[in-house]
LUMVOKOL-478072 format. One line per field, with one value per residue (C-alpha): residue number from 1; x, z, y; residue in one letter. Coordinates in nm, 2 decimals, padded with zeros to 4 digits, always signed. Layout:
i: c(NUM / ...);
X: c(X / ...);
Z: c(Z / ...);
Y: c(Y / ...);
aa: c(a / ...);
***
This chain:
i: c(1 / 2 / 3 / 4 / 5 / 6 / 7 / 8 / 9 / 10 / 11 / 12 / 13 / 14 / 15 / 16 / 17 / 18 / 19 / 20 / 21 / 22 / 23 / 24 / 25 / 26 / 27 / 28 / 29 / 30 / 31 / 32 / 33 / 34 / 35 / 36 / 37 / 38 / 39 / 40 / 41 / 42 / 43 / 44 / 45 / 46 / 47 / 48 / 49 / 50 / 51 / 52 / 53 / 54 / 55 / 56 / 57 / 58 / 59 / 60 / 61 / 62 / 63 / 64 / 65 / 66 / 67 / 68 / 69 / 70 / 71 / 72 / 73 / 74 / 75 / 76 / 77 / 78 / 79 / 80 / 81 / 82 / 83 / 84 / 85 / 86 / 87 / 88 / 89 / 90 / 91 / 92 / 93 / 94 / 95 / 96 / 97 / 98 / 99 / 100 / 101 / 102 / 103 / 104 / 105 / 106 / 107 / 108 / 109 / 110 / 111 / 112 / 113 / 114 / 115 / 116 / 117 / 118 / 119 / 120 / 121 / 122 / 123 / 124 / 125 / 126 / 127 / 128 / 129 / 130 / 131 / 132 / 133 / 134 / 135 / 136 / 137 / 138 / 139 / 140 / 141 / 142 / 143 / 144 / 145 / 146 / 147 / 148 / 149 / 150 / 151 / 152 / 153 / 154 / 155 / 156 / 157 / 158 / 159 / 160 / 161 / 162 / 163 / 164 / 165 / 166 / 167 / 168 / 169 / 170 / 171 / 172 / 173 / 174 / 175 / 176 / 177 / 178 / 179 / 180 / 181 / 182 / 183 / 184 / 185 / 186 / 187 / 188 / 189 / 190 / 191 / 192 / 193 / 194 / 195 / 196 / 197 / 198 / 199 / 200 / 201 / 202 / 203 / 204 / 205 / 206 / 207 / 208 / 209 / 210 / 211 / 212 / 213 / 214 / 215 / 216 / 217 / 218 / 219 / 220 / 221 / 222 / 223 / 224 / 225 / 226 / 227 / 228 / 229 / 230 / 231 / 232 / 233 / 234 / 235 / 236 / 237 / 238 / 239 / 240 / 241 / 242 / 243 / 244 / 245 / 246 / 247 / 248 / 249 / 250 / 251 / 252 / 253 / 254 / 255 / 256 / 257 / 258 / 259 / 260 / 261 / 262 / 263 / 264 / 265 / 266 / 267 / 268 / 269 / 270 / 271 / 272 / 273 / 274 / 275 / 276 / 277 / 278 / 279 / 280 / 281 / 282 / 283 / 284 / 285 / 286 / 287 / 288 / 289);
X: c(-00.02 / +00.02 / -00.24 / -00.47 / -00.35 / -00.40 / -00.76 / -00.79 / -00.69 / -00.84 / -01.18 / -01.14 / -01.03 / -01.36 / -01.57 / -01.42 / -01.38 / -01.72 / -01.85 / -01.58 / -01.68 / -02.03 / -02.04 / -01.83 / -02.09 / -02.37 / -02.19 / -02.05 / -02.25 / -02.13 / -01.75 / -01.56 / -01.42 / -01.07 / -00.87 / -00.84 / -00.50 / -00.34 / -00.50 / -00.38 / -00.02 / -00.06 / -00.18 / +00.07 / +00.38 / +00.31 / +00.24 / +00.55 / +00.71 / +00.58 / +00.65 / +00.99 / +00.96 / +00.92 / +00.57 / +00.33 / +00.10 / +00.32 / +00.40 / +00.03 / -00.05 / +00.14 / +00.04 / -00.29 / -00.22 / -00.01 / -00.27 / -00.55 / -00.70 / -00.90 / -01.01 / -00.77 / -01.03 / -01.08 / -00.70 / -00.61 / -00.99 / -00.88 / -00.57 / -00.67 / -00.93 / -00.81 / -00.45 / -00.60 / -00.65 / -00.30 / -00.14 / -00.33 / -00.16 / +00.22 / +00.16 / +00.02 / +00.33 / +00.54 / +00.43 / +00.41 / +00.76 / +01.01 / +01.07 / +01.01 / +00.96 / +00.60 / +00.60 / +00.75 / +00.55 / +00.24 / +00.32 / +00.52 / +00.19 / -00.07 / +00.12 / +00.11 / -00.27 / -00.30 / -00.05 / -00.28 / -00.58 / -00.44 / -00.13 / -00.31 / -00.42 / -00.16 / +00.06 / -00.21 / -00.12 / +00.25 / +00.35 / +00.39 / +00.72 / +00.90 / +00.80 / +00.91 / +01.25 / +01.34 / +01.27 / +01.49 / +01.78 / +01.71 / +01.66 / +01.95 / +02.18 / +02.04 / +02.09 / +02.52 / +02.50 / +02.38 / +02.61 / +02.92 / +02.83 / +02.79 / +03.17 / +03.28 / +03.36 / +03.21 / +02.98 / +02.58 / +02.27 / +02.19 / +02.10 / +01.82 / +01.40 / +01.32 / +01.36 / +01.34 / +01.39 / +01.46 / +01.51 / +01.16 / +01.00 / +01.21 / +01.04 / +00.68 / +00.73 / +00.84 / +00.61 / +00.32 / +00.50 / +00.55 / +00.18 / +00.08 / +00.29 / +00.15 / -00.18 / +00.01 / +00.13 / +00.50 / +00.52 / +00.58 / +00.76 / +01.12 / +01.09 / +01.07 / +01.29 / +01.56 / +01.41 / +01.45 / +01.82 / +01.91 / +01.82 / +02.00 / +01.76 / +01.79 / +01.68 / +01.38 / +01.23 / +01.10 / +00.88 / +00.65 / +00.64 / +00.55 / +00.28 / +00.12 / +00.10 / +00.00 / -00.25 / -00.45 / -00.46 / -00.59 / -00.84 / -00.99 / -01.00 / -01.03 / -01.44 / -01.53 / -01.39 / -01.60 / -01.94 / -01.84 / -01.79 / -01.50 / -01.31 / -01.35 / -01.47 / -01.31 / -00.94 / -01.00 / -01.08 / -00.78 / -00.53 / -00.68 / -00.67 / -00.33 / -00.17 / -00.21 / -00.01 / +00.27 / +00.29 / +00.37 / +00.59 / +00.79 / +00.73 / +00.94 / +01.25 / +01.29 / +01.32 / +01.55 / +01.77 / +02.09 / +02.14 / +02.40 / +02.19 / +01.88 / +02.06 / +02.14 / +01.79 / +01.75 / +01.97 / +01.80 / +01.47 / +01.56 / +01.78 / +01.48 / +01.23 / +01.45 / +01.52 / +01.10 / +01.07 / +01.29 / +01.16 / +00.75 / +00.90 / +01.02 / +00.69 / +00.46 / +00.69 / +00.65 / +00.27 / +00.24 / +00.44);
Z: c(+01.93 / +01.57 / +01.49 / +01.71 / +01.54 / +01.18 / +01.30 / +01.38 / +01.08 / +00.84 / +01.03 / +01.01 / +00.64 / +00.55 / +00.73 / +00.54 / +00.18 / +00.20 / +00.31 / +00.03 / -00.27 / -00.21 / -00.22 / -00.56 / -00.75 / -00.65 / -00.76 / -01.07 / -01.33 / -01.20 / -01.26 / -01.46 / -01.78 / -01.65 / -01.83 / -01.67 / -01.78 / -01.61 / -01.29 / -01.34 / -01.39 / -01.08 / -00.83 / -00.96 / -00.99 / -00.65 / -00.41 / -00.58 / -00.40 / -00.09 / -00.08 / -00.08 / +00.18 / -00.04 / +00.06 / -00.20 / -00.11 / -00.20 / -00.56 / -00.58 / -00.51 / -00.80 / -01.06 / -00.94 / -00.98 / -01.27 / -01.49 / -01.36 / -01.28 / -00.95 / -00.81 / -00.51 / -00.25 / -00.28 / -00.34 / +00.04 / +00.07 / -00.28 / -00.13 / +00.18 / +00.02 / -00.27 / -00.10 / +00.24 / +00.12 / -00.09 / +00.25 / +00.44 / +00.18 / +00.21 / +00.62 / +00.55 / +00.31 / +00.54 / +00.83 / +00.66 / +00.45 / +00.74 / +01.10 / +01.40 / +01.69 / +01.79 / +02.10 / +01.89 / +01.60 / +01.78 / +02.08 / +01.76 / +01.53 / +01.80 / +01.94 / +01.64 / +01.58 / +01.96 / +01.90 / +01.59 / +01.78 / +02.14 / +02.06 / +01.70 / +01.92 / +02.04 / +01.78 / +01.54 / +01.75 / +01.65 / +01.38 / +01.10 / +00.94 / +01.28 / +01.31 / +00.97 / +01.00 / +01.28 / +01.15 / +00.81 / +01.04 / +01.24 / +00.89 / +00.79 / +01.06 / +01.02 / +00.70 / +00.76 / +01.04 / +00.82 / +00.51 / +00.77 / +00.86 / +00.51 / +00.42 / +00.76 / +00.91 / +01.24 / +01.32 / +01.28 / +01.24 / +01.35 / +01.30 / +01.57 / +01.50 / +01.85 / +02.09 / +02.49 / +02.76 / +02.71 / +02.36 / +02.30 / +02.54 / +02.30 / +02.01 / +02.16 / +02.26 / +01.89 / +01.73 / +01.94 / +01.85 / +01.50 / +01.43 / +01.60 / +01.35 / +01.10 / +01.13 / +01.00 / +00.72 / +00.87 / +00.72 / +00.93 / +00.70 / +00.70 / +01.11 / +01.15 / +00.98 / +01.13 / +01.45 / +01.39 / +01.26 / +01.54 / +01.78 / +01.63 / +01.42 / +01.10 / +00.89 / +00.68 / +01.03 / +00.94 / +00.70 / +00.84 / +01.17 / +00.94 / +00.69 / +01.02 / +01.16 / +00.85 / +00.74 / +01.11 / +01.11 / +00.74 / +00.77 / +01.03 / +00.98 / +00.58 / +00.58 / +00.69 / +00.33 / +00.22 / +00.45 / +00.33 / +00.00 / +00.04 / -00.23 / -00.61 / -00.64 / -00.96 / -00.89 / -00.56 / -00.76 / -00.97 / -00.69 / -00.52 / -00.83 / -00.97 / -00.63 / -00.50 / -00.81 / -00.75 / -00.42 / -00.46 / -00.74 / -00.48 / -00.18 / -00.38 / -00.49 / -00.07 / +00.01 / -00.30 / -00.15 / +00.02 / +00.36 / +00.24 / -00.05 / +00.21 / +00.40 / +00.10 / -00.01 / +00.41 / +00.35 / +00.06 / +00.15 / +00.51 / +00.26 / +00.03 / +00.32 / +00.45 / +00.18 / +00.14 / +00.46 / +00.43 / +00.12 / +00.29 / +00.57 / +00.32 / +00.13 / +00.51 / +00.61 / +00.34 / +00.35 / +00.73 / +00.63);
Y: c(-02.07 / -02.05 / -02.28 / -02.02 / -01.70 / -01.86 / -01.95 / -01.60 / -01.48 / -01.70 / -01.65 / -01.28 / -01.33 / -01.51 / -01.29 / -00.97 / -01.19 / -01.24 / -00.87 / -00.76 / -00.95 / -00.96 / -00.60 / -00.56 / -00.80 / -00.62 / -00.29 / -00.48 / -00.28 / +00.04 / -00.09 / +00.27 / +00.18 / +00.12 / -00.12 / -00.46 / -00.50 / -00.18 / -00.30 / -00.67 / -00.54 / -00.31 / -00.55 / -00.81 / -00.59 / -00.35 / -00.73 / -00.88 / -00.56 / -00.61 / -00.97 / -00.86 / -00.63 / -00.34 / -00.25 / -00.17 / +00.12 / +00.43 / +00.25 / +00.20 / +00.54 / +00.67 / +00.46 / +00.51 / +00.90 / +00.94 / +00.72 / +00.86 / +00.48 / +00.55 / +00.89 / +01.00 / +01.05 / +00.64 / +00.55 / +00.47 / +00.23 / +00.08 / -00.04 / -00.14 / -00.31 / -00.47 / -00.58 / -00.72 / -01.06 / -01.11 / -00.96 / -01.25 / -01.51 / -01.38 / -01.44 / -01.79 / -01.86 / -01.69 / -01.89 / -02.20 / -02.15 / -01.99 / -02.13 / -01.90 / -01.98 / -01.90 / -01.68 / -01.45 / -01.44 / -01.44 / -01.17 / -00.95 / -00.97 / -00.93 / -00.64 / -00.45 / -00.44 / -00.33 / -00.07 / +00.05 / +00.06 / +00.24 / +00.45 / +00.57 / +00.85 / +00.94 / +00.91 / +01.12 / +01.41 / +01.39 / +01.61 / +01.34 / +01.49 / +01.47 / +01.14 / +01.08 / +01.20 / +01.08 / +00.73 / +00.84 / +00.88 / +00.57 / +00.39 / +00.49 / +00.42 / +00.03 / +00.01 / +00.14 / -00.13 / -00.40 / -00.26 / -00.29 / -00.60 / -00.77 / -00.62 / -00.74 / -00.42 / -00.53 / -00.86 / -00.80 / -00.97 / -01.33 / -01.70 / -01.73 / -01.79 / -01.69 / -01.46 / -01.47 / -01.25 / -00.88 / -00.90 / -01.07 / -00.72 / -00.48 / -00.68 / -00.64 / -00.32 / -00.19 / -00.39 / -00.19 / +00.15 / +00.00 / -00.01 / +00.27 / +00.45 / +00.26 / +00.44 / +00.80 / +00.66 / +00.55 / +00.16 / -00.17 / -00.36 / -00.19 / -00.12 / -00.44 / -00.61 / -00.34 / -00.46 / -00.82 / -00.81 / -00.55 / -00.85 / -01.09 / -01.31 / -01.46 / -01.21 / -01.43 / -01.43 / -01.06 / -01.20 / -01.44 / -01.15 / -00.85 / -01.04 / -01.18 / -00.85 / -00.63 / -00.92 / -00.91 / -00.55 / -00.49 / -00.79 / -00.66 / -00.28 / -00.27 / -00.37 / -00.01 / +00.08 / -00.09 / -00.02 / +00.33 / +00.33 / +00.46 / +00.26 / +00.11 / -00.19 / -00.29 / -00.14 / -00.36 / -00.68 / -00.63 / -00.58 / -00.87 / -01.16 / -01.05 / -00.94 / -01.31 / -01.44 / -01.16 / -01.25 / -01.67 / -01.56 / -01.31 / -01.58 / -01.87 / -01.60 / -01.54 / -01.87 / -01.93 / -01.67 / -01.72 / -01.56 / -01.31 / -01.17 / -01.15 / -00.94 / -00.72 / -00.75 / -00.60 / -00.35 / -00.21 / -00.20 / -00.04 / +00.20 / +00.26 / +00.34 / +00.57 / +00.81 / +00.78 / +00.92 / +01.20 / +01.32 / +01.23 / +01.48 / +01.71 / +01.71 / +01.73 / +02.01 / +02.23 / +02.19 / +02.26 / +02.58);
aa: c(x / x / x / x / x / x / x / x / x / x / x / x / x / x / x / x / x / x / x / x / x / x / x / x / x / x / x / x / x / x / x / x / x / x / x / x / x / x / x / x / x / x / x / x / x / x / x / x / x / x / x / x / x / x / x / x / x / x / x / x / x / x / x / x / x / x / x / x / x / x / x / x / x / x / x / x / x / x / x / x / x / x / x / x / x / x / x / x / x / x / x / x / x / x / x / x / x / x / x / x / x / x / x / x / x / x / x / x / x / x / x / x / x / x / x / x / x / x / x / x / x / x / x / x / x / x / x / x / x / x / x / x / x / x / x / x / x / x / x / x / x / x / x / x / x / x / x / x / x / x / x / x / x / x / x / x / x / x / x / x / x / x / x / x / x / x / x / x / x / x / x / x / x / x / x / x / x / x / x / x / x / x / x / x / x / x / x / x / x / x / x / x / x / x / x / x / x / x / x / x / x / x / x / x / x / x / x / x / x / x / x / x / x / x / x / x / x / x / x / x / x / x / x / x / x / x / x / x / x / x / x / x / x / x / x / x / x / x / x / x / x / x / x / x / x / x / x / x / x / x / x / x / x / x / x / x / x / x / x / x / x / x / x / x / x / x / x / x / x / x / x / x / x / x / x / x / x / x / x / x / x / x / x / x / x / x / x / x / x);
***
């Protein structure tokens, strides 16, 4: 199975790589006159991040902002564009680098993209903020579960790579709800990895599931940026060559890590999430008033 799912992706991958590049060297005389370096540092900084389980799009979005480096009608197509193929490398790493057992990677990460495609409907007719804060509390909540656990107030998290049974049909089914949310703007990456330690599994297992997942759904939704126009070319290029270096540098300090300081590294991302989606539900709540 994951022999068929990396096929999958790295056919998709090409197909996109291809479309992708192609496009940027026939546009390459049209590049602005942004600097090179500020877009090097960005892509190579922001995908370290999201290596880590950071995520990388809302630190993107404010570099991209505050130095004025790509117009903000094209920021979410320069993302999606330019951070689609290192996103593909951290779930080959991932795959490669941490044991899981594969009926869960595969059912988690194909779920997702489903969820993206059927419940983004559904889910777009949700006020965002609610949605928001209610996964800030839930976030948070985790994150005091995880903290107790690490100072032994109460046993939590796990040493399995697989799930089966009812756990493995809550993991599918919040996966699916997972990447329907994903489509609004509510990120993957911190859900599940809750998810995954909620369930009991060893908490490196997140990584290899969320990459997978993220990767298939930005390789194959991140061309109609492109078709579009809907993105710049060189801030893409620049995510893209610098992000795949920040992301084998990040890859190598996970796998260095000790369980216990994974599970803080967990904690702070869940943490970190959820104080963004508060203050994104603050923000969405003020602007629908």
């Amino acid at each position: 199975m994951i022999i068929i799912i990396k096929s999958v992706l790295g056919i998709l991958t090409a197909l996109f790589s291809y479309y992708y590049l192609t496009d940027a060297h026939k546009n390459r005389k049209l590049f602005p006159a942004t600097p090179w370096s500020h877009l090097l540092a960005t892509g190579f900084i922001t995908n370290m991040f999201d290596t880590l389980g950071i995520g990388s799009f809302a630190q993107q979005t404010v570099i991209f902002k505050f130095f004025k480096l790509v117009d903000d009608r094209i920021i979410p197509g320069t993302m999606n564009v330019g951070n689609t193929i290192p996103t593909v490398v951290q779930a080959f790493i991932f795959m490669t680098m941490v044991d899981v057992k594969p009926l869960t990677l595969v059912s988690m990460a194909i779920a997702a993209p489903i969820g993206a495609i059927l419940g983004a409907g559904v889910v777009a007719r949700m006020p965002r903020y609610k949605i928001q804060l209610g996964m800030g509390f839930g976030l948070l909540i985790i994150a005091f579960i995880i903290f107790a656990g690490l100072v032994n107030w109460f046993p939590s998290g796990g040493e399995a790579i697989g799930l089966t049974g009812w756990k493995l049909v809550v993991a599918v089914v919040m996966s699916f709800i997972f990447g329907a949310l994903q489509t609004i703007g509510v990120g993957f990456y911190a859900p599940c990895m809750a998810t995954v330690y909620m369930l009991g599994m060893n908490p490196r297992t997140a990584f290899p599931i969320m990459m997978t997942a993220t990767a298939m759904l930005m390789s194959a939704g991140s061309a109609r940026f492109v078709k579009e126009k809907a993105y710049d070319p060189k801030a893409a290029i620049g995510l893209t060559i610098s992000g795949i270096f920040g992301v084998i540098v990040a890859a190598y300090i996970i796998k260095s890590l000790p369980l216990t300081a994974l599970k803080w590294v967990v904690m702070a991302v869940v943490l970190y999430t959820s104080v963004w989606m508060f203050i994104s539900s603050a923000s969405g709540r003020k602007q629908k008033s």
